[in-house]
KOLTORLUM-946094 format. One line per 10 residues: number of its first residue (from 1); their letters; for each residue x, y, z of N, C-alpha, C, O, CB. Coordinates in nm, 3 decimals. Atoms other than C-alpha are relative to their C-alpha. Glycine has a CB too. Example, Ala and Ser with C-alpha at 12.3 -4.5 7.8 and 13.67 -1.06 7.14 Angstrom:
1	as	0.089 -0.119 0.000 1.230 -0.450 0.780 0.090 0.120 0.000 0.194 0.118 0.066 -0.099 0.003 0.125  -0.082 -0.119 -0.006 1.367 -0.106 0.714 -0.077 0.109 0.073 -0.026 0.220 0.090 0.041 0.046 -0.142 $
***
This chain:
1	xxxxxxxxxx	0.103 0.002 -0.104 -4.439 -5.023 -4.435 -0.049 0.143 0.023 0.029 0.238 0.015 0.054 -0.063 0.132  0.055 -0.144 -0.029 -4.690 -4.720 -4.350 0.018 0.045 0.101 0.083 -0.023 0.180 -0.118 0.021 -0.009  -0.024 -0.064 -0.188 -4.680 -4.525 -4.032 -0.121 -0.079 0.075 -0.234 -0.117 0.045 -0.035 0.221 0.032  0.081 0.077 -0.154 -4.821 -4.684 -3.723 -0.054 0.095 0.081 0.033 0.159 0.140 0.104 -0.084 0.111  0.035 -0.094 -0.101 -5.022 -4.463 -3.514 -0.024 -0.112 0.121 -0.043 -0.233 0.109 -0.140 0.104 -0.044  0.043 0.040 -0.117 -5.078 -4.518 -3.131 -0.153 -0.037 0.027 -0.216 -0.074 -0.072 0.039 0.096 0.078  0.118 0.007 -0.037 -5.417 -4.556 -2.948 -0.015 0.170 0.022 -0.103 0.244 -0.023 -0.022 -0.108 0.128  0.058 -0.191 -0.024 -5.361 -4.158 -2.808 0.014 0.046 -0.140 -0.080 0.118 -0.173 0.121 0.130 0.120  0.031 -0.079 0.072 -5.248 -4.061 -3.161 -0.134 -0.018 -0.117 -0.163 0.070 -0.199 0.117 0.019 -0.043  0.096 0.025 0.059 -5.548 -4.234 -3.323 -0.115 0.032 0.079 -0.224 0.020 0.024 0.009 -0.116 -0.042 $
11	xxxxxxxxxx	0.156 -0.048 -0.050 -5.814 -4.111 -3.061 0.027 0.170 -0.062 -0.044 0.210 -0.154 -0.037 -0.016 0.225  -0.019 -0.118 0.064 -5.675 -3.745 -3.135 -0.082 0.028 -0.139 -0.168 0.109 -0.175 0.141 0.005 -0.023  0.072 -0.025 0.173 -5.757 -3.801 -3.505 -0.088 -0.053 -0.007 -0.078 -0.099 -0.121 0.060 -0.044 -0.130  0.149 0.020 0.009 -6.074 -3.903 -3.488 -0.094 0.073 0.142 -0.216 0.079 0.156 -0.022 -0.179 -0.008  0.082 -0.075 -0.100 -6.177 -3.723 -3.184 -0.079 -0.070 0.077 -0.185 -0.012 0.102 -0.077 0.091 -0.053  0.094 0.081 -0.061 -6.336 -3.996 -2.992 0.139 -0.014 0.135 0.256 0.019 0.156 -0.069 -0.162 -0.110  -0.107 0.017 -0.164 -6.229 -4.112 -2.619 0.081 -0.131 -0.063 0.068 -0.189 -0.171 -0.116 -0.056 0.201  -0.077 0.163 0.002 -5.961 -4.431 -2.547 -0.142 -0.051 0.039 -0.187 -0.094 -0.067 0.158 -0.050 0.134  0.078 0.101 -0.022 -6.236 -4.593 -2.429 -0.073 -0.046 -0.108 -0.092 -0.167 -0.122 -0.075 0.026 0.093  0.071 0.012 0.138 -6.429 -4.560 -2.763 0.102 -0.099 -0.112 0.064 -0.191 -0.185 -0.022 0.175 -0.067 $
21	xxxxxxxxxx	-0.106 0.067 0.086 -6.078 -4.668 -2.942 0.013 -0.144 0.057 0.026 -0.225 -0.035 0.147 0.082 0.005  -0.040 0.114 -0.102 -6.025 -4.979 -2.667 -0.104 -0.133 -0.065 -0.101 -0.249 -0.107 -0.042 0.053 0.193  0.157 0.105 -0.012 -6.387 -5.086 -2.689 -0.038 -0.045 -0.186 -0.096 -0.144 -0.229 -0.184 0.138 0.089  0.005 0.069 0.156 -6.373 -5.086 -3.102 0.115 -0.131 -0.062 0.101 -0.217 -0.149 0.029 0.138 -0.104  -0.122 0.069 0.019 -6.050 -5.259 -3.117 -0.037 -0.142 0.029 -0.026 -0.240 -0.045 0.116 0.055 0.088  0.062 0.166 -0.058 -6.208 -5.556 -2.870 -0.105 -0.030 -0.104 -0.092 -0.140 -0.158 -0.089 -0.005 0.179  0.109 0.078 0.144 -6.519 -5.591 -3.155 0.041 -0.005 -0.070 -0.029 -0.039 -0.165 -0.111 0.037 -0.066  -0.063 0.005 0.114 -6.275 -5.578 -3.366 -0.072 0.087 -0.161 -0.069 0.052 -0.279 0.012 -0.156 -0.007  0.084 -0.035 0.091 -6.492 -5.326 -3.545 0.110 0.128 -0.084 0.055 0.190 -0.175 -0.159 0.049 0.078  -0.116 -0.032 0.019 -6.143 -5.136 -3.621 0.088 -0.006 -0.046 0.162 -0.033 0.049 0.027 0.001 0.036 $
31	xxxxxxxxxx	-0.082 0.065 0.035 -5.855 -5.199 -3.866 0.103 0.013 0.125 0.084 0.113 0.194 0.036 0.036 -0.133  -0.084 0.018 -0.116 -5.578 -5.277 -3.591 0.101 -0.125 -0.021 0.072 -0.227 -0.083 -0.093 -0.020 0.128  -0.132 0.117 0.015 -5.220 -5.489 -3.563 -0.005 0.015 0.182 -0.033 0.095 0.271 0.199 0.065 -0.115  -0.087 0.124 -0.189 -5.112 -5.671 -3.204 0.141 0.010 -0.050 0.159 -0.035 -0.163 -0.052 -0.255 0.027  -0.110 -0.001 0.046 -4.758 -5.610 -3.238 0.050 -0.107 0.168 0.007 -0.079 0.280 0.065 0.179 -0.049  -0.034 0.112 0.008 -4.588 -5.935 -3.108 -0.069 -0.073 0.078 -0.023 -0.122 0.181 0.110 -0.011 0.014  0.103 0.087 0.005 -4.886 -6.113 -3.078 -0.094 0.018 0.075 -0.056 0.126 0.121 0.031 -0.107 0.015  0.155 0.004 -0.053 -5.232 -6.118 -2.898 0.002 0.061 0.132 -0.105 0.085 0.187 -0.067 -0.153 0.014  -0.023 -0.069 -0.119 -5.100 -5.962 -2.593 0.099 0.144 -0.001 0.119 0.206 0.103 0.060 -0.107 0.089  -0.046 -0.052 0.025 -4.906 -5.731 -2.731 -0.092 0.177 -0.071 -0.185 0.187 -0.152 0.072 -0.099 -0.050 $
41	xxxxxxxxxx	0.060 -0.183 0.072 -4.997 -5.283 -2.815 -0.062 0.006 -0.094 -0.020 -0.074 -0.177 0.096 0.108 -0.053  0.068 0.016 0.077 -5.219 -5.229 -3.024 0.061 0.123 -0.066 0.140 0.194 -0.005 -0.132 -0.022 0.035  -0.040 -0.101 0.086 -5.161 -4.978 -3.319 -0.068 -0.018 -0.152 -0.145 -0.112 -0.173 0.159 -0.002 -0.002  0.073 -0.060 0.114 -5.275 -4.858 -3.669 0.060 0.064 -0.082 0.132 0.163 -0.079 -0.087 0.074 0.027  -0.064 -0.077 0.106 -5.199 -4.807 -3.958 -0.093 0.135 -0.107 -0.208 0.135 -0.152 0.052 -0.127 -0.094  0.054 -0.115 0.051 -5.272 -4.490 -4.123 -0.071 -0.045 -0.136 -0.193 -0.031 -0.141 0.111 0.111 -0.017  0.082 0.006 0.120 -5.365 -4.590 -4.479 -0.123 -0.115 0.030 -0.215 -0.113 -0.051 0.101 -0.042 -0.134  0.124 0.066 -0.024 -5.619 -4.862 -4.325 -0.095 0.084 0.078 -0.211 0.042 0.086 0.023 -0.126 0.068  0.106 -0.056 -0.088 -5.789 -4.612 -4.101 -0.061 0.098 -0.077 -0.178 0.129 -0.061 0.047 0.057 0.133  0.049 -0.089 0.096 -5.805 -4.358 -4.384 -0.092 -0.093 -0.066 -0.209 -0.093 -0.026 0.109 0.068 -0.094 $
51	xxxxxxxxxx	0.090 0.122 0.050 -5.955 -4.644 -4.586 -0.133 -0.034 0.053 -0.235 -0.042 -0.017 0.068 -0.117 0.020  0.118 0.045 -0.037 -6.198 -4.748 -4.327 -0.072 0.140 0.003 -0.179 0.153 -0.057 0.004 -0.089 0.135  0.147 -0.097 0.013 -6.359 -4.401 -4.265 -0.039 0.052 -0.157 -0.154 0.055 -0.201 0.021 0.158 0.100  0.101 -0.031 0.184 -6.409 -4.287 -4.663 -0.090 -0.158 -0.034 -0.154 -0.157 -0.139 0.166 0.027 -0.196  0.079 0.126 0.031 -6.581 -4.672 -4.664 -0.069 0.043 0.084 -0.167 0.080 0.019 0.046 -0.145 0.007  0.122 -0.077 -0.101 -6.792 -4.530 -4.373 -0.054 0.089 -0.050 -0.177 0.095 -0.050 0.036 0.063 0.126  0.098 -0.106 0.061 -6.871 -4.243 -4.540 -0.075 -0.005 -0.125 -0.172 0.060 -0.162 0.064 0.107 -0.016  0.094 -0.001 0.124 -6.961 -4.356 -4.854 -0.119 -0.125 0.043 -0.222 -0.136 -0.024 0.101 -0.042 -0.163  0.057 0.067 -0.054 -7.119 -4.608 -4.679 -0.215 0.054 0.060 -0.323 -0.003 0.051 0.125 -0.021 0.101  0.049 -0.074 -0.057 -7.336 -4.350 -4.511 -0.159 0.065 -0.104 -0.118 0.142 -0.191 0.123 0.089 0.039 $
61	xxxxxxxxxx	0.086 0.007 0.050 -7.724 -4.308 -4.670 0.031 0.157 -0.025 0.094 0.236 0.045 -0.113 -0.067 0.062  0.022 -0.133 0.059 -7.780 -3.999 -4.874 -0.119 0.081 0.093 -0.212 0.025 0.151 -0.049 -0.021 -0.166  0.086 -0.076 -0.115 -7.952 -3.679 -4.668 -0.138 0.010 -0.107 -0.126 -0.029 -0.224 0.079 0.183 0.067  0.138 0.013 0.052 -8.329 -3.638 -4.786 0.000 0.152 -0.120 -0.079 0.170 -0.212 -0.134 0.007 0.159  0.007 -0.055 0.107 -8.210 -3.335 -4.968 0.097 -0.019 -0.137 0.067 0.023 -0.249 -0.002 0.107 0.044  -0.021 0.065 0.164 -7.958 -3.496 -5.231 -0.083 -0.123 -0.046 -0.065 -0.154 -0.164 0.156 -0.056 -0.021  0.054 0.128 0.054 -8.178 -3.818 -5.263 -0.079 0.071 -0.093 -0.061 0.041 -0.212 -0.080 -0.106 0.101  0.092 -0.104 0.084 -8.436 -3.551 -5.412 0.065 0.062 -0.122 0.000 0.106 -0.217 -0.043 0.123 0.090  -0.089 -0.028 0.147 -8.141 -3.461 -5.674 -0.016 -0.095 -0.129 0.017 -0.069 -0.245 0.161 -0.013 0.033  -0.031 0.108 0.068 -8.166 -3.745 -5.835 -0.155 -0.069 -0.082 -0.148 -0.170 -0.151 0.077 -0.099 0.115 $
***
C-alpha cells in the first residue's frame, strides 16, 4: 500500500485552502478513500494525486507561443 496523506498534508502540497480540498472531495472531482466507510476521514493517496495533476497538466492546452512551434 502507498502512503496516505491527510486533508492538511494534501492542502500543504498543493497549496490550496481545506475548503478548496473539502469542496473537491464532495464533487468528487479528487482521487480520495473514506476510510471505514462513507462517514469515515477522508485521505489520499500519493501516487493517485501525483497521477491526477501530470493528467491535469498534460491535459492543459498549449500557450500560443509553443502551438506556433509546431
Amino acid at each position: 500500500m502507498g502512503e496516505l496523506l491527510t486533508v492538511e498534508e494534501l492542502r500543504t502540497r498543493l497549496r490550496v485552502s481545506r475548503a478548496w480540498v473539502y469542496k473537491a472531495v464532495a464533487e468528487n472531482r479528487i482521487p480520495h478513500v473514506r476510510l471505514g466507510g462513507p462517514d469515515g476521514p477522508v485521505r489520499f493517496m500519493v501516487e493517485d494525486i501525483d497521477a491526477w495533476v501530470r493528467e491535469a497538466r498534460e491535459a492543459w492546452p498549449a500557450s500560443p507561443a509553443q502551438a506556433t512551434k509546431t
